[in-house]
N, CA, C and O atoms as a Maestro MAE file, in Angstrom:
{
 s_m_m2io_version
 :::
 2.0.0
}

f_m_ct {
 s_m_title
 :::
 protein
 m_atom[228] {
  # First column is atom index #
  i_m_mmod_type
  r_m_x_coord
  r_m_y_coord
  r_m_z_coord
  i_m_residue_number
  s_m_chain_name
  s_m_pdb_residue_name
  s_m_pdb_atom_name
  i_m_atomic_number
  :::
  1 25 47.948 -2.141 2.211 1 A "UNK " " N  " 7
  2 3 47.862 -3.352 3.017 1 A "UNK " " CA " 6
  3 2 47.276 -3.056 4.395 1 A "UNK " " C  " 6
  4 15 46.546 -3.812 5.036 1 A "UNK " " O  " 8
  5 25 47.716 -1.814 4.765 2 A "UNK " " N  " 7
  6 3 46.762 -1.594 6.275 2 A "UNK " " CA " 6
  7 2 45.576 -1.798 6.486 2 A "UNK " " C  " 6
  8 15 44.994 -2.393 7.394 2 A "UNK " " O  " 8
  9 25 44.946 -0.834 4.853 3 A "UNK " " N  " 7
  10 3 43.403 -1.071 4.965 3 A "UNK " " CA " 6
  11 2 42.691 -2.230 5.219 3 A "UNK " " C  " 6
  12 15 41.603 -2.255 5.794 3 A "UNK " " O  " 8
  13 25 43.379 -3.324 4.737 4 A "UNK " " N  " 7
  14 3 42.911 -4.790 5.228 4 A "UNK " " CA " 6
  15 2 42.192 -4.745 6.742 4 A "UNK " " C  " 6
  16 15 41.133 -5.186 7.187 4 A "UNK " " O  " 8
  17 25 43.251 -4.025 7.275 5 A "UNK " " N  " 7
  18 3 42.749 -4.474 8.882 5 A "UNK " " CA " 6
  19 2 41.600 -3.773 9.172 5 A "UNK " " C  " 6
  20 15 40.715 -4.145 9.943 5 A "UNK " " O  " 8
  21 25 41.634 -2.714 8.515 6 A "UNK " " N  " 7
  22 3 39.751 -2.200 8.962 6 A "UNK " " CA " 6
  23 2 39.068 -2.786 8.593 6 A "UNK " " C  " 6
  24 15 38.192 -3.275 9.307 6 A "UNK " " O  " 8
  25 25 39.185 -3.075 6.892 7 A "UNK " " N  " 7
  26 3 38.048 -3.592 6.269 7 A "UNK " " CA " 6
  27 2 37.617 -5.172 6.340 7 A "UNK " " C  " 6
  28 15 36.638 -5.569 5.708 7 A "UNK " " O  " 8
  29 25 38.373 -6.005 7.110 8 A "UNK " " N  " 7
  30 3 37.865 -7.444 7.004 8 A "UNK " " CA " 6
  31 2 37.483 -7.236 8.567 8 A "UNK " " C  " 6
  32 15 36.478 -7.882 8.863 8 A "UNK " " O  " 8
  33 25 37.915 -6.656 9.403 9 A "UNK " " N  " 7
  34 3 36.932 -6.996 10.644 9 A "UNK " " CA " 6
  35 2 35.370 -6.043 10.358 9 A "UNK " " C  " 6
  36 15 34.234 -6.314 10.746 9 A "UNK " " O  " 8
  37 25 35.820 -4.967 9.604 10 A "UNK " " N  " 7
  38 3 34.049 -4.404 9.067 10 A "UNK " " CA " 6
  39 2 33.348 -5.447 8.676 10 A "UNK " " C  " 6
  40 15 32.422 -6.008 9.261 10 A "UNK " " O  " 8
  41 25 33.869 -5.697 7.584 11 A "UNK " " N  " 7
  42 3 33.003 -6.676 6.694 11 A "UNK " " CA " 6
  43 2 32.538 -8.331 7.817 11 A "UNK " " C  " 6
  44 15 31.474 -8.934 7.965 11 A "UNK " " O  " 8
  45 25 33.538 -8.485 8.227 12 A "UNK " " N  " 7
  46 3 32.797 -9.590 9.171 12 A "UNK " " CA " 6
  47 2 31.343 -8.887 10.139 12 A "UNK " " C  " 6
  48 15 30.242 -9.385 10.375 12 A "UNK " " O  " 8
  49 25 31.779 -7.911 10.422 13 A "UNK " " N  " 7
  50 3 30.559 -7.021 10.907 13 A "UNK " " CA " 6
  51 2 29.394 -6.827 10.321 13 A "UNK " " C  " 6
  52 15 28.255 -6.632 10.746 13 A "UNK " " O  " 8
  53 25 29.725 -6.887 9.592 14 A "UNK " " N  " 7
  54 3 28.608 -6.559 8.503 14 A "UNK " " CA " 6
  55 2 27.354 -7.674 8.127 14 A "UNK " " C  " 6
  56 15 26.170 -7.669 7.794 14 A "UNK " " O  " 8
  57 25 28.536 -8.691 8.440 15 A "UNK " " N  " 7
  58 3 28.169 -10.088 8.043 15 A "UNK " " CA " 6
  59 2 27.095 -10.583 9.065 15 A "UNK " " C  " 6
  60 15 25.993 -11.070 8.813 15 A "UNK " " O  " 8
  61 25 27.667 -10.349 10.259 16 A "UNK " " N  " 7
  62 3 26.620 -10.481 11.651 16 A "UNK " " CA " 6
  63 2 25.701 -9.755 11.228 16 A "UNK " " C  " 6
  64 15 24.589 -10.275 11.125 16 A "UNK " " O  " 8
  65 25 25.887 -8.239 10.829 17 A "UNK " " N  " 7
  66 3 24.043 -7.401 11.240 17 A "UNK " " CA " 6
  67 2 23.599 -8.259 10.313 17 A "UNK " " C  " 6
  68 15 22.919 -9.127 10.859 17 A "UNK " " O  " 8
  69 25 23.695 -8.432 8.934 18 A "UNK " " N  " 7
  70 3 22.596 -8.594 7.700 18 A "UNK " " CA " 6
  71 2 22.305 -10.305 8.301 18 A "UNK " " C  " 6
  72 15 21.262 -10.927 8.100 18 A "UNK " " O  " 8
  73 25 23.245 -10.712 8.897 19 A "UNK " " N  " 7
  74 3 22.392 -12.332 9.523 19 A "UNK " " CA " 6
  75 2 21.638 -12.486 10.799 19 A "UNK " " C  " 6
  76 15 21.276 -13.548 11.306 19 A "UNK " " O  " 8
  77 25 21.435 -11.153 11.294 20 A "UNK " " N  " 7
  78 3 20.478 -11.170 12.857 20 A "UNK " " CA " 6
  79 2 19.356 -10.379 11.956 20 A "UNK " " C  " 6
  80 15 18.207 -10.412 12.395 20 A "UNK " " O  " 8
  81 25 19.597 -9.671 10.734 21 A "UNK " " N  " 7
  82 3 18.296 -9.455 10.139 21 A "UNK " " CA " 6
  83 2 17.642 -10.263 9.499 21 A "UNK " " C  " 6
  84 15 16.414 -10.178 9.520 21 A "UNK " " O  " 8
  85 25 18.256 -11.213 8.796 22 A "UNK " " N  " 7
  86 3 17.627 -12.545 7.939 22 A "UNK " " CA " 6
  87 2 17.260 -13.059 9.331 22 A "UNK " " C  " 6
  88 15 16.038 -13.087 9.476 22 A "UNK " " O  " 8
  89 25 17.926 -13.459 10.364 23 A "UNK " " N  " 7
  90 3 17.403 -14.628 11.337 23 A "UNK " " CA " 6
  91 2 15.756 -14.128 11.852 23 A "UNK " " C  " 6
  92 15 14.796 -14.898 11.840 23 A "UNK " " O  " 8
  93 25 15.691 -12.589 12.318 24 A "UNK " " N  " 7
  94 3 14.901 -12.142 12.694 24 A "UNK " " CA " 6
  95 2 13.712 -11.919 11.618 24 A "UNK " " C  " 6
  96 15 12.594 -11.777 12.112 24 A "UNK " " O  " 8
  97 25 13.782 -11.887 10.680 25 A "UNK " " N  " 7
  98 3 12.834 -11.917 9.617 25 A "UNK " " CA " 6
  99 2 12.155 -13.537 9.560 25 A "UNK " " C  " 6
  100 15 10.956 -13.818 9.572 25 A "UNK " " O  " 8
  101 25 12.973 -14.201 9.513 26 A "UNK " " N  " 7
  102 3 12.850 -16.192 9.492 26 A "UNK " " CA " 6
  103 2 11.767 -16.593 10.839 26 A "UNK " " C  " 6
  104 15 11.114 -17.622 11.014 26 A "UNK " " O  " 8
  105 25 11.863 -15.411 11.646 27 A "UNK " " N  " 7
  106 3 11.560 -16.156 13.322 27 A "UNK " " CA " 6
  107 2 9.966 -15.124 13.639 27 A "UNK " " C  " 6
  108 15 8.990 -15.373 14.347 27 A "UNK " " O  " 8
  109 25 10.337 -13.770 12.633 28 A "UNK " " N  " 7
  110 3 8.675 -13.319 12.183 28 A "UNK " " CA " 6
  111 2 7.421 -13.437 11.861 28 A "UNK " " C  " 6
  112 15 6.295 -12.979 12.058 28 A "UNK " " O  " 8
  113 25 8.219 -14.477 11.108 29 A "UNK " " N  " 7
  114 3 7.558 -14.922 9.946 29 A "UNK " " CA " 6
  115 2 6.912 -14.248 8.318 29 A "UNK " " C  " 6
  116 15 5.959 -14.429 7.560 29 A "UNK " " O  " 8
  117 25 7.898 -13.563 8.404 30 A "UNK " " N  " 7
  118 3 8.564 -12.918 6.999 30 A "UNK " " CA " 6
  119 2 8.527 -13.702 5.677 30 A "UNK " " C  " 6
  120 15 8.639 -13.151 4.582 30 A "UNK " " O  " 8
  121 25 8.388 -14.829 5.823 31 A "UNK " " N  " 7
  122 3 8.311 -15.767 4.634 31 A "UNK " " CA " 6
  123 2 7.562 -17.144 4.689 31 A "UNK " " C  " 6
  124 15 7.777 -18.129 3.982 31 A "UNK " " O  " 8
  125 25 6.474 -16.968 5.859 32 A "UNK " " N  " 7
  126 3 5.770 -17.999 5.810 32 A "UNK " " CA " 6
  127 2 5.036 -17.738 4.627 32 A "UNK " " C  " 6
  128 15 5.180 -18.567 3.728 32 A "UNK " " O  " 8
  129 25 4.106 -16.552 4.369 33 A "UNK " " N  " 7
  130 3 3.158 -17.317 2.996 33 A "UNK " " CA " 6
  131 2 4.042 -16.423 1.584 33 A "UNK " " C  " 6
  132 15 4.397 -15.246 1.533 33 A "UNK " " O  " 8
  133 25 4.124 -17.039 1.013 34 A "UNK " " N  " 7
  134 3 5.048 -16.591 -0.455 34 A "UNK " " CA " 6
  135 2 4.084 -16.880 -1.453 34 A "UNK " " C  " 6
  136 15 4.432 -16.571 -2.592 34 A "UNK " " O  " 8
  137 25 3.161 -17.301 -1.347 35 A "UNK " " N  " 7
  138 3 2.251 -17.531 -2.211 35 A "UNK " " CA " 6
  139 2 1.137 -16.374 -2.739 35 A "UNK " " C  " 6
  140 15 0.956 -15.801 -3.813 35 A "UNK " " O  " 8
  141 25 0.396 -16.333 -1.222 36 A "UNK " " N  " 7
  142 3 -0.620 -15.414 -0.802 36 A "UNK " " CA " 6
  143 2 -0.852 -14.036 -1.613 36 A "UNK " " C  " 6
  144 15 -1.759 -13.794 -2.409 36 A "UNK " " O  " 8
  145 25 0.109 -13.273 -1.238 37 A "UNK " " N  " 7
  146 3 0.203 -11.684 -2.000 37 A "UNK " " CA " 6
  147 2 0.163 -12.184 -3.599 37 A "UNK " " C  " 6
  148 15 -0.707 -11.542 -4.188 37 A "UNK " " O  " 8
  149 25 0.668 -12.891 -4.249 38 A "UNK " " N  " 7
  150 3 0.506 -13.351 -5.890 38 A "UNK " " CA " 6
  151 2 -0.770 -13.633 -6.022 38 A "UNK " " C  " 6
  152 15 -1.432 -13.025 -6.863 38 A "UNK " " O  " 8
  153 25 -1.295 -14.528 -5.276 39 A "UNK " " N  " 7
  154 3 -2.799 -15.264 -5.650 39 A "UNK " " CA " 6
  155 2 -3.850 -14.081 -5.926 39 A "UNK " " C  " 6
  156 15 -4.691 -13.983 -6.820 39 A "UNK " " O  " 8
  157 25 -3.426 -12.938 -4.526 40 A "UNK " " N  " 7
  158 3 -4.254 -11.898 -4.079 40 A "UNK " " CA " 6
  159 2 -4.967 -11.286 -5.418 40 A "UNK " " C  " 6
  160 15 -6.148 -11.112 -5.721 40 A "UNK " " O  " 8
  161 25 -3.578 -11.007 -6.165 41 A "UNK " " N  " 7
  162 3 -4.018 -10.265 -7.344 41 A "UNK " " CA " 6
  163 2 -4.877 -10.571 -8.138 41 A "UNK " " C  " 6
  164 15 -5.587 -9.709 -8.655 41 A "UNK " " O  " 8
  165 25 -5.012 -11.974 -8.431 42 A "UNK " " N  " 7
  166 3 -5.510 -12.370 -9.278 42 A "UNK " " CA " 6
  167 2 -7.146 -12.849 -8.770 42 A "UNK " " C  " 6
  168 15 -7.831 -13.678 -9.370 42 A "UNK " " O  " 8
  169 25 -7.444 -12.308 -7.865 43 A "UNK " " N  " 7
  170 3 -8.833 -12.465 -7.309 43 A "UNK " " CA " 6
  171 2 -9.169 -11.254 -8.116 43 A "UNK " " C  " 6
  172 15 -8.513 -10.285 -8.499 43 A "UNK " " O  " 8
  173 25 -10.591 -11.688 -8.263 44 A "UNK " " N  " 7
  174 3 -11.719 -10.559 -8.954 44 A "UNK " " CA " 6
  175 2 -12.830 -10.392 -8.303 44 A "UNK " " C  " 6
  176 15 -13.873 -11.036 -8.415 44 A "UNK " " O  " 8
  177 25 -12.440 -8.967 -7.191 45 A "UNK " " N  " 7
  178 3 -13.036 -8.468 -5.720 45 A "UNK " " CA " 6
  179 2 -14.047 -7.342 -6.969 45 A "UNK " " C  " 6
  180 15 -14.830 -6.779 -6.204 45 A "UNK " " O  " 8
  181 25 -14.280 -6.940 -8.062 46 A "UNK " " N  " 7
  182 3 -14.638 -5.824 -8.649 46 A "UNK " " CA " 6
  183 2 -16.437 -6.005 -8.328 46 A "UNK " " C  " 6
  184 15 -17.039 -7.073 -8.212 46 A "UNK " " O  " 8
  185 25 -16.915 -4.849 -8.251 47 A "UNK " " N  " 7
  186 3 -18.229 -4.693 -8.302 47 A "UNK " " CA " 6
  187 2 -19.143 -4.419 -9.589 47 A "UNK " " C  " 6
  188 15 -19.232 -3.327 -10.151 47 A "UNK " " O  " 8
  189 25 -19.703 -5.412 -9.902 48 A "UNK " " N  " 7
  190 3 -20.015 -5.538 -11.594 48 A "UNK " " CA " 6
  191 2 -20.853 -3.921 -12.065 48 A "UNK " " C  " 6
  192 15 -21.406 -3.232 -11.207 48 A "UNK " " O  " 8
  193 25 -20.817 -3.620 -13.190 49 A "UNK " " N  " 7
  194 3 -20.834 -2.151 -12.990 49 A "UNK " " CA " 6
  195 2 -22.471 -2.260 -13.342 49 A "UNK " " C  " 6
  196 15 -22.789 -3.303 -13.913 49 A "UNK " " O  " 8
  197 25 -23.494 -1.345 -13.079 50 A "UNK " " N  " 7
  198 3 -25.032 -1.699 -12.972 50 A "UNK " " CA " 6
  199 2 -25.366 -0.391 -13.660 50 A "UNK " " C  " 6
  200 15 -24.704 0.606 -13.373 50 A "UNK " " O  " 8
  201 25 -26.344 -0.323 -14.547 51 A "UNK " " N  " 7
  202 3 -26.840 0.466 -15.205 51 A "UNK " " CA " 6
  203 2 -27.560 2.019 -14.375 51 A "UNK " " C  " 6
  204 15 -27.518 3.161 -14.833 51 A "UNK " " O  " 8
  205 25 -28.037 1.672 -13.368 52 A "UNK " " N  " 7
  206 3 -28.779 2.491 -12.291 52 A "UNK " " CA " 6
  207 2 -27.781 3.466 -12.006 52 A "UNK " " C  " 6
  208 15 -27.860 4.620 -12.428 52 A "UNK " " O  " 8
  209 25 -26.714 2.983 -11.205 53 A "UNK " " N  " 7
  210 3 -25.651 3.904 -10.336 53 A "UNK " " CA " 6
  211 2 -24.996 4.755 -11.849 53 A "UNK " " C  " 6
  212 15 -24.198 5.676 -11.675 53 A "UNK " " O  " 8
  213 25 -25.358 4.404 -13.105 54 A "UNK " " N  " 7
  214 3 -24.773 5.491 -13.935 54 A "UNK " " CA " 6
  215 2 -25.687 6.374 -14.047 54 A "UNK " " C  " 6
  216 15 -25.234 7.517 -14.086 54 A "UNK " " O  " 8
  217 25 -27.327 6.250 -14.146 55 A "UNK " " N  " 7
  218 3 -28.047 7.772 -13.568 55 A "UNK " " CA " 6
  219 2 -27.952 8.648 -13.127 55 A "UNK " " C  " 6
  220 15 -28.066 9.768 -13.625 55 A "UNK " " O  " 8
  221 25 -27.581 8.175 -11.467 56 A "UNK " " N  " 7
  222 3 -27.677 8.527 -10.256 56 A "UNK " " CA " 6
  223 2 -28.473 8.293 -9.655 56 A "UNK " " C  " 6
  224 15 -28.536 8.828 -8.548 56 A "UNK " " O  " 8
  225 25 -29.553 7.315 -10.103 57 A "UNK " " N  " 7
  226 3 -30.429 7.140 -9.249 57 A "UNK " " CA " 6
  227 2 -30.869 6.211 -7.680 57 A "UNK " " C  " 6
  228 15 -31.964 6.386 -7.145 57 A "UNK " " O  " 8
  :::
 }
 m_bond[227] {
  # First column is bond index #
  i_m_from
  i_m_to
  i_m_order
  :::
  1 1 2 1
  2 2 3 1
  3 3 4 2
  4 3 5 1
  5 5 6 1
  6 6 7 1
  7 7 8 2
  8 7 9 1
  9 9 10 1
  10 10 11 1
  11 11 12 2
  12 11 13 1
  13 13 14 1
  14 14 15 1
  15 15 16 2
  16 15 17 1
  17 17 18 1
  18 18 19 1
  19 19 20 2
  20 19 21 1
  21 21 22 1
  22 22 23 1
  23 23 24 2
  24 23 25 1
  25 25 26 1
  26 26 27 1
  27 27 28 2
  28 27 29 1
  29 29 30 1
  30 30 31 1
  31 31 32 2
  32 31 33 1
  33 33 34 1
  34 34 35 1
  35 35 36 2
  36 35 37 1
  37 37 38 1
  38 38 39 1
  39 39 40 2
  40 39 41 1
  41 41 42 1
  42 42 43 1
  43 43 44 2
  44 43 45 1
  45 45 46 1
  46 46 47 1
  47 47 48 2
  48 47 49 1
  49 49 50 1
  50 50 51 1
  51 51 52 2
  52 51 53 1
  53 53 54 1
  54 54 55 1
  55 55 56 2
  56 55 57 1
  57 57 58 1
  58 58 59 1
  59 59 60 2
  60 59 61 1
  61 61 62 1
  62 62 63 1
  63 63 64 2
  64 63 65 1
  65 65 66 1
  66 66 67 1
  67 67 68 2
  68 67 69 1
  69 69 70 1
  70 70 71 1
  71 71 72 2
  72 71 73 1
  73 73 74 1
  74 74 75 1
  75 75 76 2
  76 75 77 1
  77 77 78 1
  78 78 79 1
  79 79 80 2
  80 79 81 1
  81 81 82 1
  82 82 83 1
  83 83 84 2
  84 83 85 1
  85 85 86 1
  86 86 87 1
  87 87 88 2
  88 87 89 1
  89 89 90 1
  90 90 91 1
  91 91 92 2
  92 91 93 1
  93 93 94 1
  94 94 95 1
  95 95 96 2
  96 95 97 1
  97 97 98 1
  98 98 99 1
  99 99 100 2
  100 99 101 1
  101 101 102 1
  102 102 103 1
  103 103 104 2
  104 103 105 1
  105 105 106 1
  106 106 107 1
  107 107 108 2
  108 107 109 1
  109 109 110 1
  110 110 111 1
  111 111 112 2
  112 111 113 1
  113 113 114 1
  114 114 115 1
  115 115 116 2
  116 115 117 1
  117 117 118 1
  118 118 119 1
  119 119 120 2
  120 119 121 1
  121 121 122 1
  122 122 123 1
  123 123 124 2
  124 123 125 1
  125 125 126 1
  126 126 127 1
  127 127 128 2
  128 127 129 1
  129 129 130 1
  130 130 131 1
  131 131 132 2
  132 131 133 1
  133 133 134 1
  134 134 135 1
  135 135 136 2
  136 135 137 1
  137 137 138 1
  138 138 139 1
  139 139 140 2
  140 139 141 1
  141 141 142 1
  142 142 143 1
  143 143 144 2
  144 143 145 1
  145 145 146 1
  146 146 147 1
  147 147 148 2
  148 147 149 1
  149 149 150 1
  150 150 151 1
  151 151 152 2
  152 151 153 1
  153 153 154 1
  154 154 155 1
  155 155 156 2
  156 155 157 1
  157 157 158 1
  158 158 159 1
  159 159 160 2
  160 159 161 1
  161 161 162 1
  162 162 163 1
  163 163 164 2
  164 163 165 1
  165 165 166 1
  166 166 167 1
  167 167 168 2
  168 167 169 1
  169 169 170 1
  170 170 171 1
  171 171 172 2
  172 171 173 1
  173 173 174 1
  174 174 175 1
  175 175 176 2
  176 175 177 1
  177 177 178 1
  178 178 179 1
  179 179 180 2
  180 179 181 1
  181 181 182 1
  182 182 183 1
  183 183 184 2
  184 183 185 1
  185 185 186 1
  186 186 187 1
  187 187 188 2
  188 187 189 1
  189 189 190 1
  190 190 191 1
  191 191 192 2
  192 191 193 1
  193 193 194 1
  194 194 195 1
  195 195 196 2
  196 195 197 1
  197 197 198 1
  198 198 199 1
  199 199 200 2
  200 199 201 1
  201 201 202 1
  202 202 203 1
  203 203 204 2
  204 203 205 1
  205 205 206 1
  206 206 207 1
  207 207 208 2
  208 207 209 1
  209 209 210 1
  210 210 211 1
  211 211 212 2
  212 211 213 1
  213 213 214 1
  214 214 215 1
  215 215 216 2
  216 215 217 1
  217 217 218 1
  218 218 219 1
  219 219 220 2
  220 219 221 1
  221 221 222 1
  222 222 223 1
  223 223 224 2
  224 223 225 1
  225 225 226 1
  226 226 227 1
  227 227 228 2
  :::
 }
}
């Protein structure tokens, strides 16, 4: 029963850091584009492959 008393004022502690890290991530802008990085992938940036540059010429 003692341990209670450490562990619920920790854990309220705890509770603060991981919510000044969400807040500070929110105010970054950490989650403005959620889209972006997905779309990214699916672009086709490739350089079509050309008969020449397999020579070497």
């Amino acid at each position: 029963m003692d341990i209670l008393y450490l562990l619920i004022p920790l854990s309220i502690v705890l509770v603060f850091i991981i919510g000044a890290i969400f807040w500070w991530a929110l105010h970054n802008g950490q989650f403005e584009d959620m889209e972006g990085p997905a779309q990214r992938i699916l672009m086709d940036e490739d350089v079509p492959f050309d008969a020449d540059q397999s020579s070497g010429r």
